[in-house]
N, C-alpha and C positions, 0 to 999 in steps of 0.2 A: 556331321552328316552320317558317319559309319556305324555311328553310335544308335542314332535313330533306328536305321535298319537294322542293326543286330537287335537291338531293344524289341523293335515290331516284331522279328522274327521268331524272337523266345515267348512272346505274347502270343504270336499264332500259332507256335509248338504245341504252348501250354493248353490254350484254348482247345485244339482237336483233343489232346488229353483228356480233356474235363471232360466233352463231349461225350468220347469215346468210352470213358469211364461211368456216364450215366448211362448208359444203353445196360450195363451189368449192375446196378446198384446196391441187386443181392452179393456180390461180392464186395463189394464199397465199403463197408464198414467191421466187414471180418476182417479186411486186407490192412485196415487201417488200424484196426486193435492189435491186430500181430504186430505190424509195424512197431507202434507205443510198447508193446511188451517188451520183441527185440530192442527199441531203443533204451528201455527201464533197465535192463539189463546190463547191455553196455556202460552207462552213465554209473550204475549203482552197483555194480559186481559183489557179491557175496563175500566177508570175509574167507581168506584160507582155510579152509577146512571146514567152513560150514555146507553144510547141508543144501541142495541148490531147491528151492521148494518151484515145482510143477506149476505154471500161471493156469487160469483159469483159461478155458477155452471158450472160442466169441459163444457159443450157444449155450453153456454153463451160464457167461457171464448174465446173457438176456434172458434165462430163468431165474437168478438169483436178484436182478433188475426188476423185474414184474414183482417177484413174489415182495420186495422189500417196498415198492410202488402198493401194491395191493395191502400190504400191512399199514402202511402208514394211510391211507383212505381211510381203511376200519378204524385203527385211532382215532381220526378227527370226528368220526362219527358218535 
């Protein structure tokens, strides 16, 4: 029975989350590409002594996106 309730309760946590998180959704997906970066980082740390290379930033990332989208269009054509 306890089990229930806390389960429902992280469900309805979650849910205002999500919620509350579409109301911003221009932030939604910068917030989540940092997230992926920081976590690529952690998971895959640089050897010793190399060189730590700069990740793209979410608004680099959505012009080099388009421009590589728009390139492969003109291809097919």
């Amino acid at each position: 029975m306890k089990r229930g309730v806390i389960a429902g309760g992280l469900c309805a946590a979650m849910a205002v989350g999500v919620l509350a998180g579409c109301a911003q959704m221009k932030r939604f997906y910068p917030n989540v590409y940092a997230a992926l970066q920081a976590r690529e980082q952690l998971r895959h740390p640089p050897p010793p002594g190399q060189r730590i290379e700069t990740p793209l930033g979410y608004q680099q990332y959505q012009a080099q996106r388009r421009r590589l989208i728009e390139d492969s269009a003109r291809q097919r054509n």
